[in-house]
PyMOL CGO cylinders between C-alpha atoms (Angstrom):
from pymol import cmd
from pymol.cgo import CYLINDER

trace = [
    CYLINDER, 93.25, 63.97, 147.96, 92.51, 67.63, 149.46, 0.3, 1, 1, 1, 1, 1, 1,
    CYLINDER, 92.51, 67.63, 149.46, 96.31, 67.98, 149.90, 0.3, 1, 1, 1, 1, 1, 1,
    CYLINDER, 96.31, 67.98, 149.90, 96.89, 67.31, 146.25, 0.3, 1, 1, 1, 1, 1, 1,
    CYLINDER, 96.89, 67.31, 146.25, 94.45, 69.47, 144.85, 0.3, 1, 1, 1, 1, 1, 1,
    CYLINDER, 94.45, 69.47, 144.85, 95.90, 72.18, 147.27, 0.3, 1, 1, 1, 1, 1, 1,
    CYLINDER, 95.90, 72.18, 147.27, 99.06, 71.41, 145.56, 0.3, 1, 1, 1, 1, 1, 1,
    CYLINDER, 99.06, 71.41, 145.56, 98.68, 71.38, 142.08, 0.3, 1, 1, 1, 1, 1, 1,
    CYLINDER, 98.68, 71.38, 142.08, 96.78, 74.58, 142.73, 0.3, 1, 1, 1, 1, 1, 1,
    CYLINDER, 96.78, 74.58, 142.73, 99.90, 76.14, 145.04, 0.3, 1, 1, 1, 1, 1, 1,
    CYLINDER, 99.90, 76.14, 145.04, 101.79, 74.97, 141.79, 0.3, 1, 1, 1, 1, 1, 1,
    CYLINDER, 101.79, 74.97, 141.79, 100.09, 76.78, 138.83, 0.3, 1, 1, 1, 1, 1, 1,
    CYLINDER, 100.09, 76.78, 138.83, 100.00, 80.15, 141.19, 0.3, 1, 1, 1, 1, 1, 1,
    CYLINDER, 100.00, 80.15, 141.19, 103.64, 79.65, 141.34, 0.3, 1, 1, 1, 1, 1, 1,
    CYLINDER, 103.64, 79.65, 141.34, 104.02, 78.90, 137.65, 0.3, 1, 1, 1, 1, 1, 1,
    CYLINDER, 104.02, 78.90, 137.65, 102.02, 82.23, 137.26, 0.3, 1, 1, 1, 1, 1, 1,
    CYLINDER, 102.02, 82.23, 137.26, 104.17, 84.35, 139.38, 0.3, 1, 1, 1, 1, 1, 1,
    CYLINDER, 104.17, 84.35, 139.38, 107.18, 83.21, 137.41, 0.3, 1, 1, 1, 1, 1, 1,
    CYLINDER, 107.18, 83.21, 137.41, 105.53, 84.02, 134.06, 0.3, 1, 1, 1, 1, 1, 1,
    CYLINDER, 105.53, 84.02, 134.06, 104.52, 87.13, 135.10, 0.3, 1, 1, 1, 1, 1, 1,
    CYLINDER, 104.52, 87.13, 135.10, 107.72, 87.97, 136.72, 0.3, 1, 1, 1, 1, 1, 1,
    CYLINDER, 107.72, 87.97, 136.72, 109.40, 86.91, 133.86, 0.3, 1, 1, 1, 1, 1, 1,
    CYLINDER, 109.40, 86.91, 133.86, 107.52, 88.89, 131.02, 0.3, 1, 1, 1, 1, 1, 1,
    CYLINDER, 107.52, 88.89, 131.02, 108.29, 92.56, 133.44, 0.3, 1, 1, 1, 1, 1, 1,
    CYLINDER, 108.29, 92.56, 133.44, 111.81, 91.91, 133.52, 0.3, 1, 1, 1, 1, 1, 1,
    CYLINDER, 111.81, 91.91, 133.52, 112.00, 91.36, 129.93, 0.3, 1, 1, 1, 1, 1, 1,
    CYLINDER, 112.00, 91.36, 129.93, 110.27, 94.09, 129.15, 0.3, 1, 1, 1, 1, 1, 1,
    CYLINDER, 110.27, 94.09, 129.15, 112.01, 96.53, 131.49, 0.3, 1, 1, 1, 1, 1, 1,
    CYLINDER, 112.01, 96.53, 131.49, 115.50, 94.79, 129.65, 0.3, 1, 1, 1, 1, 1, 1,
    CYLINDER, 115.50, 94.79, 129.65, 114.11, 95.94, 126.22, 0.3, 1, 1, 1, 1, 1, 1,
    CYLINDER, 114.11, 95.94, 126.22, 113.19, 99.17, 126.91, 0.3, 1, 1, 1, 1, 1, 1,
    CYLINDER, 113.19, 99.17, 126.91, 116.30, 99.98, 128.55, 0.3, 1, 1, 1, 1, 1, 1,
    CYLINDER, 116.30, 99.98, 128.55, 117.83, 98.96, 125.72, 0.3, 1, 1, 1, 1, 1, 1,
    CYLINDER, 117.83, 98.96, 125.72, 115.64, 101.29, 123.62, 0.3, 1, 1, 1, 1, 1, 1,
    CYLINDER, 115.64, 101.29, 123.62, 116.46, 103.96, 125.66, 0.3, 1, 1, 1, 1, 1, 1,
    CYLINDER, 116.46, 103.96, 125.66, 120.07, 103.35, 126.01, 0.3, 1, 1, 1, 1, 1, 1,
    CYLINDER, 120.07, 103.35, 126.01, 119.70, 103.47, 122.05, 0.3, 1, 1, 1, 1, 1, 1,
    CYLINDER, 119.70, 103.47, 122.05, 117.94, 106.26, 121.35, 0.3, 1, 1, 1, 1, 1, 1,
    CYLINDER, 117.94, 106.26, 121.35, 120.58, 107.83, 123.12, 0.3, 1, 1, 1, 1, 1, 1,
    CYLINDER, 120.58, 107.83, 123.12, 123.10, 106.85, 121.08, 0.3, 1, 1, 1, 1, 1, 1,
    CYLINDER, 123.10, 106.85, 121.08, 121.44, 107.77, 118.26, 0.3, 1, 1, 1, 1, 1, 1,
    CYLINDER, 121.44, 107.77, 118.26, 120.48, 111.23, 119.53, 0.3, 1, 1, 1, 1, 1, 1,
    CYLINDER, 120.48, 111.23, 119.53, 124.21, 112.00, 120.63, 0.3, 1, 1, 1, 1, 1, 1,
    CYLINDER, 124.21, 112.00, 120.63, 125.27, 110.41, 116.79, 0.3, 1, 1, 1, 1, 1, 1,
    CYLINDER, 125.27, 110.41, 116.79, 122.95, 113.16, 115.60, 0.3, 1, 1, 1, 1, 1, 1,
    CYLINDER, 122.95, 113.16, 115.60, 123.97, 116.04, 117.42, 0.3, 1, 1, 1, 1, 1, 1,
    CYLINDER, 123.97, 116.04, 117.42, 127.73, 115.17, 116.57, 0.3, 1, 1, 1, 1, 1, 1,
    CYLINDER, 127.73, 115.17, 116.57, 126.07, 115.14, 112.44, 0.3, 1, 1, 1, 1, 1, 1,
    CYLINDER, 126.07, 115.14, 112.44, 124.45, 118.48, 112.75, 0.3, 1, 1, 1, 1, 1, 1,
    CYLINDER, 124.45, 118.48, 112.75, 127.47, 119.85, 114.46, 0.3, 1, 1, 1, 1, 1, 1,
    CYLINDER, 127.47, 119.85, 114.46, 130.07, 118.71, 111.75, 0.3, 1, 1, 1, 1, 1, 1,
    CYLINDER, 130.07, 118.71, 111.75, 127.26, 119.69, 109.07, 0.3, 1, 1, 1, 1, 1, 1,
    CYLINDER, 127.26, 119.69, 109.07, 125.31, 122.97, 109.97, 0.3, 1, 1, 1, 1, 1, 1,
    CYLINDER, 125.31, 122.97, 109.97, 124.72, 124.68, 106.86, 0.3, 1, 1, 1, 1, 1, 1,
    CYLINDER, 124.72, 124.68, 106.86, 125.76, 128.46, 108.63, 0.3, 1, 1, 1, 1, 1, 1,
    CYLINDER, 125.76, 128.46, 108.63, 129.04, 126.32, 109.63, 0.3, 1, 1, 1, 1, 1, 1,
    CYLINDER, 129.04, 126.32, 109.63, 129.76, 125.67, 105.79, 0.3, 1, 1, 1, 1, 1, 1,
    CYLINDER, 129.76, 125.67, 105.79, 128.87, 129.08, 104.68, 0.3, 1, 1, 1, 1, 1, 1,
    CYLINDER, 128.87, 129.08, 104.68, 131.51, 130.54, 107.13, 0.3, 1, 1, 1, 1, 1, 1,
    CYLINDER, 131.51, 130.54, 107.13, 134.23, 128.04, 106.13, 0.3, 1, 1, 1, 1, 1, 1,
    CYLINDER, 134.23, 128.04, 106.13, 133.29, 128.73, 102.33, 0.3, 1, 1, 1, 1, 1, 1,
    CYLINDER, 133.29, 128.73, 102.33, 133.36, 132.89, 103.30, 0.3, 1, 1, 1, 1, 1, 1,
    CYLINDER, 133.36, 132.89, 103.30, 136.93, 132.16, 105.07, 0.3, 1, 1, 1, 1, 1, 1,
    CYLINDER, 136.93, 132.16, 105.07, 137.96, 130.52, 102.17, 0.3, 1, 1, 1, 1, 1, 1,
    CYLINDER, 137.96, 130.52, 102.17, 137.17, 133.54, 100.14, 0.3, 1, 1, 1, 1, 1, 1,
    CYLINDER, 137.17, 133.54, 100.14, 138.92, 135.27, 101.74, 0.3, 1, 1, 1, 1, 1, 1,
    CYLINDER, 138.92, 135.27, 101.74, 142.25, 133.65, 101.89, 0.3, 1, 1, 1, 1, 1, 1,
    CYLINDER, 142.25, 133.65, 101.89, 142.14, 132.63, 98.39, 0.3, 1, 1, 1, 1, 1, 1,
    CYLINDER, 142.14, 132.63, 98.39, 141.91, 129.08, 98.77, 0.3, 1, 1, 1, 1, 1, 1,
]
cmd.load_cgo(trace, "trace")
């Protein structure tokens, strides 16, 4: 009887550590993905600004000018 208890007790630690174990790597998955995201996004921004700066577009319209386009 003793052993059982000891058992069933052994058992729901284990069931526990799983859970537990379980829950950090999914959260450590997610936010790597969130990071690995906003890192995307943050490059995807850069790459918008670049292509449209405002003193980038009043250069280009200057140039333009000035060859007569």
């Amino acid at each position: 009887m003793m052993k059982k208890a000891w058992q069933e007790k052994n058992f729901s630690v284990l069931a526990a550590v799983t859970a537990t174990a379980a829950t950090a790597a999914m959260i450590a998955l997610i936010c790597a993905k969130s990071v690995r995201v906003l890192f995307k996004m943050d490059k995807a921004l850069s790459i918008y600004i670049r292509q449209n700066d405002p003193r980038r577009q009043k250069k280009q319209d200057e140039d333009e000018e000035i060859v007569g386009i």
